[in-house]
Backbone atoms as SQL, in Angstrom:
CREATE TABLE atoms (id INTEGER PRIMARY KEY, chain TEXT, resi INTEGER, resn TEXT, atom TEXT, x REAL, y REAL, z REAL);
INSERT INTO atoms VALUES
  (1, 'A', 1, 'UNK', 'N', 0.847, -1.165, 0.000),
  (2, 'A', 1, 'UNK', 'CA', 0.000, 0.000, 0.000),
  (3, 'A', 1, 'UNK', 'C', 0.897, 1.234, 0.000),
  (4, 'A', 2, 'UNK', 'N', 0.512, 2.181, -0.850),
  (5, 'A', 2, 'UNK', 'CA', 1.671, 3.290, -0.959),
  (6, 'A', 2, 'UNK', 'C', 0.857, 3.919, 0.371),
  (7, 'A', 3, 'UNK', 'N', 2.499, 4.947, 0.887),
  (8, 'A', 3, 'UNK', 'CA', 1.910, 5.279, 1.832),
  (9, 'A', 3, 'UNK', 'C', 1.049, 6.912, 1.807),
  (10, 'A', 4, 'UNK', 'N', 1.271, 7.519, 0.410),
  (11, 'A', 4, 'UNK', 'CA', 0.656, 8.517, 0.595),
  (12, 'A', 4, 'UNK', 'C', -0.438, 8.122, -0.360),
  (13, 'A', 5, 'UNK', 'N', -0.461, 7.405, -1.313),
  (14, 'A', 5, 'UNK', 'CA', -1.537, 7.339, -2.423),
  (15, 'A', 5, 'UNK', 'C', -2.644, 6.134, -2.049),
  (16, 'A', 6, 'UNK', 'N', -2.108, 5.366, -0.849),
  (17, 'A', 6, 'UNK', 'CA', -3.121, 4.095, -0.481),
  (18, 'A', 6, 'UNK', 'C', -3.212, 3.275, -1.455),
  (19, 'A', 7, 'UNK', 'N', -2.969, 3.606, -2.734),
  (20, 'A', 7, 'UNK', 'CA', -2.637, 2.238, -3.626),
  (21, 'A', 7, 'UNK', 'C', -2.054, 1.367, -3.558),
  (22, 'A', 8, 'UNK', 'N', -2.603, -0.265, -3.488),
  (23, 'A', 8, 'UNK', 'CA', -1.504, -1.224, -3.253),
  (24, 'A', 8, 'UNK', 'C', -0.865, -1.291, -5.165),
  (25, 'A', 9, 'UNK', 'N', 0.423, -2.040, -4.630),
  (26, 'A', 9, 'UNK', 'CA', 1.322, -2.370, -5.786),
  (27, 'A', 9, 'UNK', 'C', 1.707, -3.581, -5.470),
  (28, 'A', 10, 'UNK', 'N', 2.412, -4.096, -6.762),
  (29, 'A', 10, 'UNK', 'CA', 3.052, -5.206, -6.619),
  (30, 'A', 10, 'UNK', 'C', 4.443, -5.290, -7.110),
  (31, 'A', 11, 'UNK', 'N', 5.217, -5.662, -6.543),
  (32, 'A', 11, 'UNK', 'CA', 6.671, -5.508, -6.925),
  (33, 'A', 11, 'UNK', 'C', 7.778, -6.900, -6.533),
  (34, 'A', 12, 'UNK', 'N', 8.078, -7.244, -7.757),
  (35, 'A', 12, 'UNK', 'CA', 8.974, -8.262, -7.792),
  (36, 'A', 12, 'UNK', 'C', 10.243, -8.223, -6.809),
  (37, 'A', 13, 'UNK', 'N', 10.135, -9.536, -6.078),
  (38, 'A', 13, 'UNK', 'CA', 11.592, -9.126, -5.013),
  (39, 'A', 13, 'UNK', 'C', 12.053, -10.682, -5.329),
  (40, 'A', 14, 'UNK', 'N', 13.604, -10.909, -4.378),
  (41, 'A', 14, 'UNK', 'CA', 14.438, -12.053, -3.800),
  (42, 'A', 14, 'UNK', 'C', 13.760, -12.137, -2.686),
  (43, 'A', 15, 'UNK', 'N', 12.741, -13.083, -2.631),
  (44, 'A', 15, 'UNK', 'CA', 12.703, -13.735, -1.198),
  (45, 'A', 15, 'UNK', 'C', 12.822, -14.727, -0.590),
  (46, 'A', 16, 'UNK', 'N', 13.787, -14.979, 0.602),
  (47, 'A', 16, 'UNK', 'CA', 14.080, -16.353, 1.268),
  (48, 'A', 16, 'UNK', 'C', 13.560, -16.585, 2.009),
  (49, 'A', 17, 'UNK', 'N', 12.740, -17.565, 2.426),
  (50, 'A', 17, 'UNK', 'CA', 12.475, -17.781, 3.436),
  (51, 'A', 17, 'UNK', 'C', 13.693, -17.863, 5.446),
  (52, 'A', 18, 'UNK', 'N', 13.274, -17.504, 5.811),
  (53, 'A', 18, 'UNK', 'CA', 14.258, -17.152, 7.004),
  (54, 'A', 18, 'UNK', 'C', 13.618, -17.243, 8.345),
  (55, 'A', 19, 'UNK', 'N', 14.383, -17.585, 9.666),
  (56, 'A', 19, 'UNK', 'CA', 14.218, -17.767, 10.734),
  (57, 'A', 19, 'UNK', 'C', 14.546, -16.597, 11.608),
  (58, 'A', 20, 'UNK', 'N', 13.486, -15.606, 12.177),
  (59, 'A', 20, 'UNK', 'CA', 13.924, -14.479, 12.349),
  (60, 'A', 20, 'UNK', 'C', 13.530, -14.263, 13.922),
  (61, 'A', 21, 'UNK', 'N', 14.936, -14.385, 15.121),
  (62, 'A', 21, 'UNK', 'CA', 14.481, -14.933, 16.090),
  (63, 'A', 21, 'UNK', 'C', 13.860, -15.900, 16.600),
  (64, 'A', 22, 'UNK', 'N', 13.172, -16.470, 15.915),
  (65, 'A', 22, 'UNK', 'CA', 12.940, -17.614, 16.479),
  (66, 'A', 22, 'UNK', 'C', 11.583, -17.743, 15.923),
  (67, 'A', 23, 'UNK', 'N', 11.029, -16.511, 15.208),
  (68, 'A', 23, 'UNK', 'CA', 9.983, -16.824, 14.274),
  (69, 'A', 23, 'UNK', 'C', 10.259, -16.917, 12.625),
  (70, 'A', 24, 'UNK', 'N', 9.087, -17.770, 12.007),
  (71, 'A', 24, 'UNK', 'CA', 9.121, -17.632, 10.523),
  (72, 'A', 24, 'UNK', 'C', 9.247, -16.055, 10.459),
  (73, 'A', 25, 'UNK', 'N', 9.952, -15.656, 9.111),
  (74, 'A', 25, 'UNK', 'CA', 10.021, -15.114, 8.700),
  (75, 'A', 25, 'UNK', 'C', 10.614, -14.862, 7.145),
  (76, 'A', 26, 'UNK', 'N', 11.342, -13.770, 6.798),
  (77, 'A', 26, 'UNK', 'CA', 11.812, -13.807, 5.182),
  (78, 'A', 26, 'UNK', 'C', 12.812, -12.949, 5.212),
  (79, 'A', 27, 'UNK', 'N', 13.732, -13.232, 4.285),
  (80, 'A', 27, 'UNK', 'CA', 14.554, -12.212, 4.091),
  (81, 'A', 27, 'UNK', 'C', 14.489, -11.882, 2.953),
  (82, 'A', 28, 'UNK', 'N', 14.520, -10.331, 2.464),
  (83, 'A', 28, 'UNK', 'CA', 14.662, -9.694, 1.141),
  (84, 'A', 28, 'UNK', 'C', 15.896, -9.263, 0.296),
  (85, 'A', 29, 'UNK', 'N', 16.237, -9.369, -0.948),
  (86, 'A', 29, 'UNK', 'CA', 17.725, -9.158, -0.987),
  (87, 'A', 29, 'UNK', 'C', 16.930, -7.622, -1.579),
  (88, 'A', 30, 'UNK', 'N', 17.670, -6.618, -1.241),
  (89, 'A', 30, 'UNK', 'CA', 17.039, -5.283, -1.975),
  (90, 'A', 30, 'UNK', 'C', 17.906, -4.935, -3.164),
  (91, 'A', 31, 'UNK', 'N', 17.379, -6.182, -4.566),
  (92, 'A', 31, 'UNK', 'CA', 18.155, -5.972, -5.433),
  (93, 'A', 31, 'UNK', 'C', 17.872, -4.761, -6.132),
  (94, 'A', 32, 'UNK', 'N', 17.046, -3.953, -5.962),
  (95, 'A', 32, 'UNK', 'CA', 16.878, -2.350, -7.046),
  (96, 'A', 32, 'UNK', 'C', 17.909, -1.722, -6.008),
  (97, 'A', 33, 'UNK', 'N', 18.298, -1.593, -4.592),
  (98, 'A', 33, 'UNK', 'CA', 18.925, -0.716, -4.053),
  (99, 'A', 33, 'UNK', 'C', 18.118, -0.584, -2.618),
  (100, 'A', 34, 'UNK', 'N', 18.419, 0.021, -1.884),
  (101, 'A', 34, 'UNK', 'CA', 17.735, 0.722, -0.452),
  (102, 'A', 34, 'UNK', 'C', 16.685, 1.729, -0.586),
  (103, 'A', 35, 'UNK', 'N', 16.993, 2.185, -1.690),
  (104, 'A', 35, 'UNK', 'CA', 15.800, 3.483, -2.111),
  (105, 'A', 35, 'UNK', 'C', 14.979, 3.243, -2.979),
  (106, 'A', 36, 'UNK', 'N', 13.855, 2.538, -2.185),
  (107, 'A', 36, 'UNK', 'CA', 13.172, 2.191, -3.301),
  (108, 'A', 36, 'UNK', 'C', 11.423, 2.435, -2.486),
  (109, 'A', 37, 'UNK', 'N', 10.194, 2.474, -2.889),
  (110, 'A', 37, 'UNK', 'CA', 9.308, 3.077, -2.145),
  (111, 'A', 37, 'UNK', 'C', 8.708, 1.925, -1.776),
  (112, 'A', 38, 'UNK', 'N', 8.799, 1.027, -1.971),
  (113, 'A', 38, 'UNK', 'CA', 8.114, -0.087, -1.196),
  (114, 'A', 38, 'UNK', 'C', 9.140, -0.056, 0.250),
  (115, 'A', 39, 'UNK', 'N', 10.374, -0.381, 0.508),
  (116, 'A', 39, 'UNK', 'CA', 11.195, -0.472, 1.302),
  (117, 'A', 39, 'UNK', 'C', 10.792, 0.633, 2.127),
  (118, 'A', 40, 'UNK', 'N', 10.382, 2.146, 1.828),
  (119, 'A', 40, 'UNK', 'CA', 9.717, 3.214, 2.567),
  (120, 'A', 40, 'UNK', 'C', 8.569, 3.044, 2.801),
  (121, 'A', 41, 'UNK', 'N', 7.823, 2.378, 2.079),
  (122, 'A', 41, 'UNK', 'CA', 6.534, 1.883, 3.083),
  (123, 'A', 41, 'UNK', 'C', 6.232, 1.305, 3.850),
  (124, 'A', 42, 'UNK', 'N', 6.520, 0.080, 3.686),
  (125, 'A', 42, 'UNK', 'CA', 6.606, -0.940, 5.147),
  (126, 'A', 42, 'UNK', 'C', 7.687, -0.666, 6.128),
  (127, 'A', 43, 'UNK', 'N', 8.616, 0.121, 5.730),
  (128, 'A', 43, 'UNK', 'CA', 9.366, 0.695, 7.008),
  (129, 'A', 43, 'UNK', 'C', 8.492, 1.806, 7.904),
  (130, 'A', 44, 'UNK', 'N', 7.587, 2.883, 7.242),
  (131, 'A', 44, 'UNK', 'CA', 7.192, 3.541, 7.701),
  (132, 'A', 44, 'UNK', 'C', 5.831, 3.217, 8.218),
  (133, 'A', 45, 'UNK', 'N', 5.089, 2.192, 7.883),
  (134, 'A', 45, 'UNK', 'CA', 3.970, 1.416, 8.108),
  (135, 'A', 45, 'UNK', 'C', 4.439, 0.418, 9.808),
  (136, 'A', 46, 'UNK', 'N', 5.501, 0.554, 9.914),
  (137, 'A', 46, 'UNK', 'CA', 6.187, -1.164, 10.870),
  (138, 'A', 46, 'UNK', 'C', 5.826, -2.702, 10.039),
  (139, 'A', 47, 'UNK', 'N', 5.432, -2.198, 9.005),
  (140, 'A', 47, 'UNK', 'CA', 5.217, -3.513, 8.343),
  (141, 'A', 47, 'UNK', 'C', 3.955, -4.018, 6.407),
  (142, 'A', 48, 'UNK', 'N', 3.785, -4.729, 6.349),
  (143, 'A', 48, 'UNK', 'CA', 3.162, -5.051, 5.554),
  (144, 'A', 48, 'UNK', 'C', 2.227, -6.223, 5.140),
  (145, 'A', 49, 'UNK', 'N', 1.722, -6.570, 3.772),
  (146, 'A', 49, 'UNK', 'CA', 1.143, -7.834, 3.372),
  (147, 'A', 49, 'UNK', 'C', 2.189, -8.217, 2.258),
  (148, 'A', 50, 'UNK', 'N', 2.622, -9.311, 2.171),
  (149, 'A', 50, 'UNK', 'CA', 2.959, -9.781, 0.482),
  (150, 'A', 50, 'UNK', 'C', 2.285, -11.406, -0.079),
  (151, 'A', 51, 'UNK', 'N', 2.967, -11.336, -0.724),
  (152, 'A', 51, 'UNK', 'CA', 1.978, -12.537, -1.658),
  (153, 'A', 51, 'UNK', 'C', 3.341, -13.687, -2.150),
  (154, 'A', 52, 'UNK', 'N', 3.428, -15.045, -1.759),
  (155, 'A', 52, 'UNK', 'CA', 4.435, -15.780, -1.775),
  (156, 'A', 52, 'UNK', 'C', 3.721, -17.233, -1.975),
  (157, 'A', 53, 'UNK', 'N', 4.176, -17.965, -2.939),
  (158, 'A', 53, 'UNK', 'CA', 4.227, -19.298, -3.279),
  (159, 'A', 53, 'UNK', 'C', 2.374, -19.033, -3.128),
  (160, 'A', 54, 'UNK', 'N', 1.525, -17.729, -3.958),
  (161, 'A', 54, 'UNK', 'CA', -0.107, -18.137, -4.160),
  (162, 'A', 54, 'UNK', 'C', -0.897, -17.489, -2.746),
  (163, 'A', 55, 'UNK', 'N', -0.041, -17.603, -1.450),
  (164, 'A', 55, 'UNK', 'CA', -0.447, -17.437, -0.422),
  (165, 'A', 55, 'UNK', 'C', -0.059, -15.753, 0.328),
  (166, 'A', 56, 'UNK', 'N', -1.254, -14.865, 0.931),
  (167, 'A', 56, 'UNK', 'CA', -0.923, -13.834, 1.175),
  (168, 'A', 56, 'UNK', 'C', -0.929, -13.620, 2.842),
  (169, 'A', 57, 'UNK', 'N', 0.272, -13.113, 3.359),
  (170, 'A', 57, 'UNK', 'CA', 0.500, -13.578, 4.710),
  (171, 'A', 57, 'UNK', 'C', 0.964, -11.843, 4.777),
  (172, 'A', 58, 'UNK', 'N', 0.861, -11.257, 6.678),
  (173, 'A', 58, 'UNK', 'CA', 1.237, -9.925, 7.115),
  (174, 'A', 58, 'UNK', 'C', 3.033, -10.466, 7.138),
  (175, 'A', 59, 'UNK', 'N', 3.589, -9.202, 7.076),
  (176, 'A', 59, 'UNK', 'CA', 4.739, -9.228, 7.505),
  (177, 'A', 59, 'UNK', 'C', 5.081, -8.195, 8.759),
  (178, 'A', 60, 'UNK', 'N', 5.908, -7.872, 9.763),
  (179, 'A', 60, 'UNK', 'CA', 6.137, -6.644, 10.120),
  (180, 'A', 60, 'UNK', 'C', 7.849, -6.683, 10.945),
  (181, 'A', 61, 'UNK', 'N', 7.501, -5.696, 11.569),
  (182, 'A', 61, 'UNK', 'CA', 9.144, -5.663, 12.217),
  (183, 'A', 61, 'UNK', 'C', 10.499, -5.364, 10.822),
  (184, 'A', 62, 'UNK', 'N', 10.290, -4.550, 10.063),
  (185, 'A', 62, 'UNK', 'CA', 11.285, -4.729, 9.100),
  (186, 'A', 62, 'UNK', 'C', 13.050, -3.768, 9.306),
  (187, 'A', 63, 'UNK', 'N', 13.945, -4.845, 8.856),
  (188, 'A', 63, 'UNK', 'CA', 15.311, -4.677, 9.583),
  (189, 'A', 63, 'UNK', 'C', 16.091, -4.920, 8.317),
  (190, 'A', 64, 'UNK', 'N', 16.925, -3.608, 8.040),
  (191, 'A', 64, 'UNK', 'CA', 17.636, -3.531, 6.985),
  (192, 'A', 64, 'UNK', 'C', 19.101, -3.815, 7.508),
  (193, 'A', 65, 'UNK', 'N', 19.505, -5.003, 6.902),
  (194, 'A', 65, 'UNK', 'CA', 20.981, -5.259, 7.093),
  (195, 'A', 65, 'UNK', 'C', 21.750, -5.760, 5.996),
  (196, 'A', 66, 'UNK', 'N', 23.253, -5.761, 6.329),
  (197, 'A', 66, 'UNK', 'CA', 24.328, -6.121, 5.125),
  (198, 'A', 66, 'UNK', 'C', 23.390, -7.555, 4.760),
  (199, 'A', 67, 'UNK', 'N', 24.385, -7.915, 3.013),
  (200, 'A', 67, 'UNK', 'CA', 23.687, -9.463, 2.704),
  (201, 'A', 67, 'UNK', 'C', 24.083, -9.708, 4.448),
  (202, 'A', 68, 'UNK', 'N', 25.717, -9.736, 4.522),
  (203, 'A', 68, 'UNK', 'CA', 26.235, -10.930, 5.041),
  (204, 'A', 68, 'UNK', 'C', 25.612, -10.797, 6.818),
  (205, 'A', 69, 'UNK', 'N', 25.255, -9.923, 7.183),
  (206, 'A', 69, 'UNK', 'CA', 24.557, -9.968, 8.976),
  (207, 'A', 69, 'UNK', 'C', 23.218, -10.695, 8.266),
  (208, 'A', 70, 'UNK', 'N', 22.514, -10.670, 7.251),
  (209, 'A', 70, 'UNK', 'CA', 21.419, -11.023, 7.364),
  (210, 'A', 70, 'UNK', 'C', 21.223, -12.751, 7.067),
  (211, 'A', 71, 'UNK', 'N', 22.346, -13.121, 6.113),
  (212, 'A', 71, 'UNK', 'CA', 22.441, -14.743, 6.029),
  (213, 'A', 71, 'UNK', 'C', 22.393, -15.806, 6.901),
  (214, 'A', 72, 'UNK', 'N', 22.750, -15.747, 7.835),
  (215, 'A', 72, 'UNK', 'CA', 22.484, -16.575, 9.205),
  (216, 'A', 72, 'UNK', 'C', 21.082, -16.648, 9.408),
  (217, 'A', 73, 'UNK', 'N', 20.324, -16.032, 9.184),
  (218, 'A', 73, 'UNK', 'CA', 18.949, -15.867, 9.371),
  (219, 'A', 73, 'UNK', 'C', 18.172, -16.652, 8.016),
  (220, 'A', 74, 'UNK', 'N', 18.642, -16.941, 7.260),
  (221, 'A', 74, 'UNK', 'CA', 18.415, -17.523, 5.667),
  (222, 'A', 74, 'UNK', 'C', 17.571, -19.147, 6.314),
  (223, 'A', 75, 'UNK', 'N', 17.012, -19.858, 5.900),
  (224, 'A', 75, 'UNK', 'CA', 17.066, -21.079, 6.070),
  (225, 'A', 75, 'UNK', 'C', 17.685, -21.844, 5.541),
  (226, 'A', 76, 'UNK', 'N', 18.897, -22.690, 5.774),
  (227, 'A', 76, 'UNK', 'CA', 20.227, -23.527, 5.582),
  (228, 'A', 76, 'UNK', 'C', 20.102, -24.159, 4.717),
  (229, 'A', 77, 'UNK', 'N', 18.628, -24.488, 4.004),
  (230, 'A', 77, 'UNK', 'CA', 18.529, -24.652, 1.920),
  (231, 'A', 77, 'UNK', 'C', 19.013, -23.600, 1.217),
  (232, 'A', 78, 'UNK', 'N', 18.471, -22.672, 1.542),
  (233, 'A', 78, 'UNK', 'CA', 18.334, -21.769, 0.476),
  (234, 'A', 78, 'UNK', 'C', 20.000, -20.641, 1.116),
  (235, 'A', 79, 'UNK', 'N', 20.385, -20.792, 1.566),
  (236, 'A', 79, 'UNK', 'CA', 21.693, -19.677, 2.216),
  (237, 'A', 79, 'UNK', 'C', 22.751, -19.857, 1.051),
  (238, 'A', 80, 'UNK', 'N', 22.833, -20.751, 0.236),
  (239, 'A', 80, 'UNK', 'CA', 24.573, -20.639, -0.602),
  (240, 'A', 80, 'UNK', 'C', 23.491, -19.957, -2.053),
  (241, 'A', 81, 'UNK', 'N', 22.361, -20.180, -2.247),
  (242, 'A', 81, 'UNK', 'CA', 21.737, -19.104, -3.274),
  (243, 'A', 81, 'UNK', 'C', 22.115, -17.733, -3.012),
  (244, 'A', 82, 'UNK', 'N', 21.463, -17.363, -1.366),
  (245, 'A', 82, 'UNK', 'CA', 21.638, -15.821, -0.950),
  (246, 'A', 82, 'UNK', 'C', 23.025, -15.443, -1.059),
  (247, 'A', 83, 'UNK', 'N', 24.085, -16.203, -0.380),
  (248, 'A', 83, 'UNK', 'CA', 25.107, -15.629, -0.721),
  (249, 'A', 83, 'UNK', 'C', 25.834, -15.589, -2.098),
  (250, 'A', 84, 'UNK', 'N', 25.420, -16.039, -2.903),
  (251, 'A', 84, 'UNK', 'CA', 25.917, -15.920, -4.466),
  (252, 'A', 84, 'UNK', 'C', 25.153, -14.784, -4.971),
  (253, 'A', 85, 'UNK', 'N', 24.938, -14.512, -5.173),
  (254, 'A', 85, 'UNK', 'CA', 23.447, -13.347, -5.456),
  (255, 'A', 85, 'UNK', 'C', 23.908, -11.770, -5.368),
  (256, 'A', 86, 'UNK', 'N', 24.401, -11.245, -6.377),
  (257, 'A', 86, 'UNK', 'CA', 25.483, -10.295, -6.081),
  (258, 'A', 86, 'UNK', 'C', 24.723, -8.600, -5.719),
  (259, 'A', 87, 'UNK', 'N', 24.148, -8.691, -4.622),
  (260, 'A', 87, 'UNK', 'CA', 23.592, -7.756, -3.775),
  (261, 'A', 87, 'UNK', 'C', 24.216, -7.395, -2.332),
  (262, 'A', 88, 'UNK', 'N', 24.137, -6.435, -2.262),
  (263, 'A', 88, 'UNK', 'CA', 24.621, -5.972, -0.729),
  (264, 'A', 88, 'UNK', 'C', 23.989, -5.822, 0.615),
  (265, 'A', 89, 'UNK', 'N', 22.911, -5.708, 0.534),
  (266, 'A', 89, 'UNK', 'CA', 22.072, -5.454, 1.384),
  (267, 'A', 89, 'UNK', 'C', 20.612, -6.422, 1.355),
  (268, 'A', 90, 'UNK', 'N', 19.933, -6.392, 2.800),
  (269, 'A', 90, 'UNK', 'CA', 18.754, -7.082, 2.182),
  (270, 'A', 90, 'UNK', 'C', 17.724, -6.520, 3.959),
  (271, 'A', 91, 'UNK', 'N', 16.689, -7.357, 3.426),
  (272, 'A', 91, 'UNK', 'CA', 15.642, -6.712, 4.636),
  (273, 'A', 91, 'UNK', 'C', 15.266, -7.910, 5.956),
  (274, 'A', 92, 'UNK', 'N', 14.709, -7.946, 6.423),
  (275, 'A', 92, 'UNK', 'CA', 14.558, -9.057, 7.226),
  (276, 'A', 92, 'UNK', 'C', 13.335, -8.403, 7.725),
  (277, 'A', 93, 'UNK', 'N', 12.013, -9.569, 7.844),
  (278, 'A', 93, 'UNK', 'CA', 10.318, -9.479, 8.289),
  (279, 'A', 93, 'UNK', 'C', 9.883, -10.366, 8.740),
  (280, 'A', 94, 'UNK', 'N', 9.488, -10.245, 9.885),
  (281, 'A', 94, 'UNK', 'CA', 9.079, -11.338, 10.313),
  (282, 'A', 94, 'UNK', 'C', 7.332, -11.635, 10.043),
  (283, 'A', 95, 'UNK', 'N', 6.864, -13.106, 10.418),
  (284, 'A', 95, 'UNK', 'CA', 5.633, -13.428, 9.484),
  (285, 'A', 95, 'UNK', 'C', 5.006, -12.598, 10.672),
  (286, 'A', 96, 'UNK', 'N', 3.715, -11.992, 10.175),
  (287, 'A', 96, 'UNK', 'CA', 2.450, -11.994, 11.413),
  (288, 'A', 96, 'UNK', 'C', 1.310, -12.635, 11.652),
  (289, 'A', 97, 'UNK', 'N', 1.370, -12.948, 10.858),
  (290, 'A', 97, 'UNK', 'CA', 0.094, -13.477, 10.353),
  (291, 'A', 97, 'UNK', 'C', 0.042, -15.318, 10.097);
């Protein structure tokens, strides 16, 4: 949902599934960059909805860190994808829903 226009959008991301504290969660690789207006919305929201494998689940708590602080958090399938993946940064959300 934009945050000034209330329009939802949809926008293609990297998402891993991830263990975030000790809850499901996801990690995002922010392959357009950090500046991007979805990344300002659900930051400024504390959170969001997205749409994954058909199924639409809340996200919130969102935490922008290097790839490499955020890989540990990856789930141990999918972690040698994330780290090949030539991005610097990525997001971390945990599920709410």
């Amino acid at each position: 949902m934009g945050r000034r226009s209330g329009k939802p959008y949809r926008t293609p991301l990297n998402v891993f599934s991830a263990d975030v504290d000790g809850r499901a969660g996801v990690a995002i690789l922010l392959t357009y960059g950090p500046n991007r207006d979805w990344l300002k919305n659900i930051t400024a929201a504390g959170g969001g909805r997205m749409r994954r494998y058909g199924k639409t689940f809340g996200v919130a708590n969102p935490r922008r860190l290097t790839k490499a602080e955020a890989a540990p958090y990856v789930s141990s399938r999918w972690r040698p994808v994330f780290a090949r993946l030539p991005f610097d940064e990525a997001v971390l959300l945990t599920k709410a829903d």
